[in-house]
ZAMARGU-4260 file (C-alpha; in steps of 0.2 Angstrom, whole numbers, plus 5000, padded with zeros to 4 digits):
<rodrens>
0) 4582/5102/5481 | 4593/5094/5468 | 4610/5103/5465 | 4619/5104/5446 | 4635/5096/5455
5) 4644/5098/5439 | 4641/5112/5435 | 4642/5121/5452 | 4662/5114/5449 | 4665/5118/5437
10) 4664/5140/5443 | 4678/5144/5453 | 4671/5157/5466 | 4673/5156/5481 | 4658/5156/5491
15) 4655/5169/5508 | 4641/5164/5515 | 4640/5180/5523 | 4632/5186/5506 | 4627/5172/5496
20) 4614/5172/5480 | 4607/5156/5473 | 4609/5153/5454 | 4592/5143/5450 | 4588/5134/5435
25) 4573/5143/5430 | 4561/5125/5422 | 4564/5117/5436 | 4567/5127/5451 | 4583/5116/5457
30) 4600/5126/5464 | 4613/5126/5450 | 4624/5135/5464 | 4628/5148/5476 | 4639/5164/5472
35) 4644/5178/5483 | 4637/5196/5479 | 4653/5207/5477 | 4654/5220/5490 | 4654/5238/5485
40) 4670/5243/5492 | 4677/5226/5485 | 4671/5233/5469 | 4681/5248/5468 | 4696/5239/5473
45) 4693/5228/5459 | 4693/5244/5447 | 4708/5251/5455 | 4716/5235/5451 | 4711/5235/5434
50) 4719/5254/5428 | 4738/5249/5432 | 4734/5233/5421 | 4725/5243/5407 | 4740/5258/5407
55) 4752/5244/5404 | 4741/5235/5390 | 4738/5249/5382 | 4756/5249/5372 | 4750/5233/5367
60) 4752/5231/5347 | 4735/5224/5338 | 4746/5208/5334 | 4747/5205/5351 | 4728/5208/5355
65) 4722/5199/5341 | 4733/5182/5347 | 4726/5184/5364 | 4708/5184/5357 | 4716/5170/5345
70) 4721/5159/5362 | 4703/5164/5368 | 4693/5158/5355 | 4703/5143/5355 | 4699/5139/5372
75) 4678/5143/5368 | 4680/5128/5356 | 4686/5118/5370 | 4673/5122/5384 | 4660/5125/5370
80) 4649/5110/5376 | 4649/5114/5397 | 4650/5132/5392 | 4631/5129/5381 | 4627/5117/5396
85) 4628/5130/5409 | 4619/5145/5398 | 4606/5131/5395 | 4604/5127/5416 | 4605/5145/5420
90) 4594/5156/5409 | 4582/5142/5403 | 4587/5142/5384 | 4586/5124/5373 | 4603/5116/5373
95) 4602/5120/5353 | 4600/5138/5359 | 4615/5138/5370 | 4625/5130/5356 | 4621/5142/5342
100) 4625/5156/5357 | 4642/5149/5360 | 4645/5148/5342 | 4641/5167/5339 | 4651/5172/5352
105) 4667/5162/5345 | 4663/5172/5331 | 4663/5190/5341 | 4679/5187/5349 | 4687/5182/5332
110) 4680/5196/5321 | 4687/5206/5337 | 4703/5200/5334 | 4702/5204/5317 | 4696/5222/5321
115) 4712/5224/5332 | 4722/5223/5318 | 4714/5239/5307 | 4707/5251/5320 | 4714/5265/5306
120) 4716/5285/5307 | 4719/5297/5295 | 4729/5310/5290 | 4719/5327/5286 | 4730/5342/5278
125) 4726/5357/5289 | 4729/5370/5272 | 4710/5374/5274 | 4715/5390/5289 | 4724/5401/5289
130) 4744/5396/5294 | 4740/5377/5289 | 4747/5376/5274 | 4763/5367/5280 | 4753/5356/5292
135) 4745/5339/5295 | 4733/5334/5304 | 4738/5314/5310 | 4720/5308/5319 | 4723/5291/5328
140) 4712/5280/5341 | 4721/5276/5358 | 4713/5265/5371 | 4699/5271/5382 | 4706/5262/5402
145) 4695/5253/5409 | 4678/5245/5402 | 4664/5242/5417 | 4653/5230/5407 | 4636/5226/5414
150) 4627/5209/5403 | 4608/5205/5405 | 4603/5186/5407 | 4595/5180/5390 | 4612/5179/5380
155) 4624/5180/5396 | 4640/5176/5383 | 4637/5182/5367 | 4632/5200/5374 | 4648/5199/5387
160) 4658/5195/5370 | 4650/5210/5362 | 4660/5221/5376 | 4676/5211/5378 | 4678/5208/5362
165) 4682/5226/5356 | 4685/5231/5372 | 4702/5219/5371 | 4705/5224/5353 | 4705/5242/5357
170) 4716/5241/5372 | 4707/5242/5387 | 4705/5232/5402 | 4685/5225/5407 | 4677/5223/5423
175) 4662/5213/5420 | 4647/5211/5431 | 4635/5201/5426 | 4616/5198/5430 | 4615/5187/5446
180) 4601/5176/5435 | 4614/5169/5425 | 4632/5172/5432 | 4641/5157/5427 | 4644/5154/5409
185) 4652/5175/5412 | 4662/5168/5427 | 4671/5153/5416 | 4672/5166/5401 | 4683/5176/5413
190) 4691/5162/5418 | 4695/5157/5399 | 4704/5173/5399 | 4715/5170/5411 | 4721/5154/5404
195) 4723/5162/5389 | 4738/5173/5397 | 4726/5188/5396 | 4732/5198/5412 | 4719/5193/5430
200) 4719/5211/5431 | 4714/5214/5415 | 4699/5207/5415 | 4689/5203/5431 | 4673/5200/5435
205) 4659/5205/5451 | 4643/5197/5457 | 4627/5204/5464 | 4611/5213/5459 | 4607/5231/5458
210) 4619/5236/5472 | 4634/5231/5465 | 4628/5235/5447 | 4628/5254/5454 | 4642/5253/5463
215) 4652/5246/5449 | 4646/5263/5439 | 4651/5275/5455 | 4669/5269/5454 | 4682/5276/5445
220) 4679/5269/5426 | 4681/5278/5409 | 4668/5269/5401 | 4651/5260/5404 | 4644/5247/5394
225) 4626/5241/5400 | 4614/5229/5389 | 4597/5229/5399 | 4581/5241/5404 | 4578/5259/5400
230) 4575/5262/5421 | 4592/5254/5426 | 4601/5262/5411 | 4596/5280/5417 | 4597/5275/5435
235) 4617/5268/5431 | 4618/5284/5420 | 4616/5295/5432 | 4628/5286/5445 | 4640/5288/5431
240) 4642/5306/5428 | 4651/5313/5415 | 4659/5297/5410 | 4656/5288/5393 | 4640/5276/5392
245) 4636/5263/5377 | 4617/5259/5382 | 4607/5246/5373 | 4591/5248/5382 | 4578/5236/5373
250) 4567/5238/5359 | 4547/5236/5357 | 4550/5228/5339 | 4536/5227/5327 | 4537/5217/5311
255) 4526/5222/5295 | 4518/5209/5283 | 4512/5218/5267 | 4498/5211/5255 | 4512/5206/5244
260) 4523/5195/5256 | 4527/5179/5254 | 4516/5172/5268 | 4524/5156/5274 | 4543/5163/5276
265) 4535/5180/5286 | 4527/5167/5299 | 4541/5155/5299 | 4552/5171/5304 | 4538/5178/5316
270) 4538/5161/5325 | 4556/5160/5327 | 4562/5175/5331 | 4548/5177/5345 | 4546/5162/5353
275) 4565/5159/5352 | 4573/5160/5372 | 4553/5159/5377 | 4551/5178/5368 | 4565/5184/5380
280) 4576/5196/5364 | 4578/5213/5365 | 4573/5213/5345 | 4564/5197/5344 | 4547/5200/5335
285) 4535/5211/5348 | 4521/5217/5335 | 4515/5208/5321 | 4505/5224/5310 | 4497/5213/5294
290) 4486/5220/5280 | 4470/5216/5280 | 4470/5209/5263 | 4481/5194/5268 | 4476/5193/5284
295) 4466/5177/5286 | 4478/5166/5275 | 4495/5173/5285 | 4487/5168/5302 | 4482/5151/5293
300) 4501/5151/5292 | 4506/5158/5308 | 4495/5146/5318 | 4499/5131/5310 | 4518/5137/5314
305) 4513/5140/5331 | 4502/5124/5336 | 4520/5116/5330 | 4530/5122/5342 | 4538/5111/5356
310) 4539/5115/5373 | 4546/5109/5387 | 4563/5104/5396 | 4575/5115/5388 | 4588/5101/5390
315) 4580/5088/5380 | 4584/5087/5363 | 4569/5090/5352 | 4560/5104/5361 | 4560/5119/5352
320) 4553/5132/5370 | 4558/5132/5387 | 4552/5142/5402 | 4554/5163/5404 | 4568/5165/5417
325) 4558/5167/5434 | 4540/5166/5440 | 4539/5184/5441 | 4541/5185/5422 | 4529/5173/5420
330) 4516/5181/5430 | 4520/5199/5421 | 4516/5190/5407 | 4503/5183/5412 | 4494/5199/5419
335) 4497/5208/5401 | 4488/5195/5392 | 4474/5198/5406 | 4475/5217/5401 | 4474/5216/5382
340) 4460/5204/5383 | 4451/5216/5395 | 4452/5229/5380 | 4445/5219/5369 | 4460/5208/5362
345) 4455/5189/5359 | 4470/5174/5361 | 4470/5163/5344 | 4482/5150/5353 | 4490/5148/5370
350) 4490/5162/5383 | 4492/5149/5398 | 4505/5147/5410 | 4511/5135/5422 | 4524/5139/5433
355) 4539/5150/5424 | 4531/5140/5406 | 4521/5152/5395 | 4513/5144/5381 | 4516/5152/5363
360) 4503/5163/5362 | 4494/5172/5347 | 4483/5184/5352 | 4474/5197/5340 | 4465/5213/5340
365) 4474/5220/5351 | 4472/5238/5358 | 4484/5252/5356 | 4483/5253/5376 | 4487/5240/5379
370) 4504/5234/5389 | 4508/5223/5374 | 4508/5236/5362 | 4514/5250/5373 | 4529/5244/5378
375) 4542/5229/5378 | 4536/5212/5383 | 4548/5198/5389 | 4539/5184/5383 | 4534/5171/5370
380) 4516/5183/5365 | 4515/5188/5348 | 4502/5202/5346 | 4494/5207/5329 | 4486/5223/5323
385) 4478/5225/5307 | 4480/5239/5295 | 4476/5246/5279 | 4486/5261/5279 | 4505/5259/5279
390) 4507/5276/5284 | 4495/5277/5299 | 4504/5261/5306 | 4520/5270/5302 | 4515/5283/5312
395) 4508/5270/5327 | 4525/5262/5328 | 4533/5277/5328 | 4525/5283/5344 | 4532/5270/5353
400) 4546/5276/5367 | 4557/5263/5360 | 4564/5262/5341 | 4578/5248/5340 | 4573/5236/5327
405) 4558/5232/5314 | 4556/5219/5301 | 4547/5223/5283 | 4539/5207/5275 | 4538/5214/5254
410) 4544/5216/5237 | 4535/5232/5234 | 4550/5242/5234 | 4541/5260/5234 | 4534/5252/5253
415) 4550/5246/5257 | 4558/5264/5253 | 4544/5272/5263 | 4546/5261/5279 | 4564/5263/5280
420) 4564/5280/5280 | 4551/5282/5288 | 4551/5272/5304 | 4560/5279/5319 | 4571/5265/5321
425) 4591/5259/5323 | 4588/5245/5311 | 4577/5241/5296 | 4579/5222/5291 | 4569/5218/5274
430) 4560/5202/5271 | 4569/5200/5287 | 4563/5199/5306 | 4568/5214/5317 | 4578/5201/5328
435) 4594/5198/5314 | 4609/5205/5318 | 4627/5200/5310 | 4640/5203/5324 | 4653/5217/5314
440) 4636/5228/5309 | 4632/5241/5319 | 4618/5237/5331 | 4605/5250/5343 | 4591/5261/5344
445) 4585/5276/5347 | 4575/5283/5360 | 4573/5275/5373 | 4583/5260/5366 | 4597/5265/5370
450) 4614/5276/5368 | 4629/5271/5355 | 4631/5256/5347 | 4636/5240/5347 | 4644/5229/5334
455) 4661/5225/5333 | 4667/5238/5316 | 4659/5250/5327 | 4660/5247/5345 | 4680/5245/5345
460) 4681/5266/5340 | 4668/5268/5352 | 4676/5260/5365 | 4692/5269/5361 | 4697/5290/5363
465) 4700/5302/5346 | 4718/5308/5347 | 4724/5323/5335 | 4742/5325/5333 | 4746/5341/5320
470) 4763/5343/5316
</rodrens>
């Protein structure tokens, strides 16, 4: 089995083979490199560690913060290429996907440092009881301590950004553990940090699987950030008590193309923010609800979009698709599309799969029932269902357990008006797919999609305390 020798140099842990994971590149099967899973009682160490570092930074001025995000950015411009390389070797993603990750997270951690610098208060008079006439109220925003961080494989850096970033900007210290499927690119982040004179106890990092990520939510932290499933995000919820959780859980995102779209740009958007990562986004594109009036000439569109679609070694310029992360992926996949086509759904394109590579897939008619429809799929399966009544696939979508993200394809803006008030959702994105996101706006769901939200204007007061003062 072929190693990725450089790589595997370029992470700095230090391997005990006592506990050892492998890091696999998922096209190919081949050993990237071997990590050691972080014991338990290493992990509270490593916390403890953290709360003297974050009681000193915490007197920190924003200037200060934001020129250590500064330094950091910097530093991400540097390793930008090996930094895409790796993401690219680990989770799977086309090296143009890496790049364009890398590049967003540059972004976070500058819009961060930016955020530093005007976490405001306010100053309410308190005349309104009795006795507060002569009195003020001075309402400020003081660092939370310490930041446990829990990242999911499909953006390993941009979504551990999304946590340090304002985590930094607000004060606190990070311990970041991220999923053993893609470890690395998190690993030299941390070690940016350090090069970048941000204190090693101030930010530090943990390997291992669902062991460590529990343990790491057990310890003694003041607030847990966790981008994943809705079973590990209770699961981690309950092992944390009463302590603060930020929770972006997934979404089953559907996007609606009204007889009034413009056709060609609602399946450009479906095809790329589906089969973008192989289908792997918490908000990419998971339903495709089109009227029946336009149906025939949209999927015209859509599977001339589709059949154009290149797939293949994620490291090869050109390719537009590379593989899910791990044969077990695949094969859920796989066994959904098995599902719906038992109840009655019929595949327009694709639905094959060789190994951990899914073909795009197009698949229609499918049934309320089904897996595809029911709940998330990580995967590049577009599934449609017709409608004529906005209202009753309003209501469908609205059933759904999850409510992050949806997309709204028109110009009729009494539809537009409806479905954006109407859908049970974080996010509405109009003539938009649901997967858009700009890094400062808020982002999340509700339901089972999560708790919180993300987004740097927002996440840097959620990730701090309200502290009154009344003089």
């Amino acid at each position: 089995m072929k190693t990725h020798a450089n790589l595997a140099t370029a992470i700095k842990t230090v391997v005990n083979m006592e506990n050892p994971f492998d890091v696999v590149d998922p096209f190919d099967g081949s050993r990237i490199s071997t990590l050691t899973a972080t014991d338990p009682s290493e992990i509270q160490k490593t916390v403890a560690r953290a709360h003297p570092a974050a009681a000193e930074f915490r007197h920190s001025t924003p200037y200060e913060r934001r020129a250590l995000l500064e330094r950091l950015v910097a530093l991400f411009k540097r390793d930008e290429e090996m930094l895409a390389t790796t993401v690219c070797a680990e989770v799977g993603k086309t090296i143009g996907e890496a790049r364009r990750e890398i590049t967003r997270a540059q972004n976070t951690l500058r819009l961060s440092g930016d955020a530093a610098t005007f976490l405001d208060g306010e100053v309410l008079h308190c005349g309104i009881v009795e006795g507060g006439v002569d009195r003020e109220a001075v309402v400020t925003y003081v660092p939370t301590g310490v930041v446990a961080a829990i990242t999911p494989f499909n953006y390993p850096v941009n979504l551990f950004c999304h946590k340090l970033g304002p985590a930094l900007a607000a004060g606190n210290a990070v311990v970041v553990k991220p999923s053993p499927k893609a470890p690395l690119a998190a690993q030299h982040v941390v070690d940016l940090c350090h090069e970048a004179g941000i204190p090693r106890d101030l930010v530090q990092v943990v390997h291992g699987d669902a062991e460590a990520a529990l343990a790491l939510a057990q310890s003694d932290i003041d607030l847990l950030s966790f981008t994943g499933g809705p079973h590990a995000g209770l699961a981690l919820k309950q092992a944390s008590g009463l302590v603060r959780c930020l929770m972006e859980l997934g979404g089953n995102d559907p996007m609606f193309v009204l007889p009034d779209a413009d056709l060609a740009a609602a399946a450009k958007t479906a095809i790329a923010q589906r089969f973008e990562i192989a289908g792997q986004s918490c908000a990419a594109v998971k339903k495709l609800y089109v009227h029946e009036d336009i149906k025939a000439a949209f999927l015209d569109y859509l599977l001339e979009g589709v059949a154009a679609v290149k797939e293949g070694d994620p490291k090869q310029s050109g390719i537009d698709m590379g593989p899910v992360i791990d044969e077990m992926a695949a094969a859920e996949i796989e066994a959904r599309l098995k599902e719906a086509v038992s109840l009655g759904g019929r595949i327009l394109t694709g639905g094959n799969r060789i190994g951990t590579m899914v073909a795009p897939t197009v698949i229609d008619h499918v049934d309320e029932r089904a897996k595809l429809i029911r709940t998330e799929t990580f995967g590049p399966v577009l599934a449609i269902r017709t409608f004529t009544d906005s209202d009753a696939a309003i209501e469908e979508v609205n059933r759904s357990g999850f409510g992050l993200q949806a997309g709204i394809y028109s110009n009729d803006h009494r539809e537009i008006r409806k479905f954006s008030r109407q859908l049970q959702v974080g996010g509405v994105m109009i003539n938009e797919g649901p997967d858009f996101r700009a890094e400062h706006v808020p982002f999340g769901g509700v339901k089972k999609s999560g708790l919180g939200r993300e987004g740097i204007r927002i996440a840097i007061r959620e990730m701090s305390e309200t502290k009154v003062v009344i003089d």
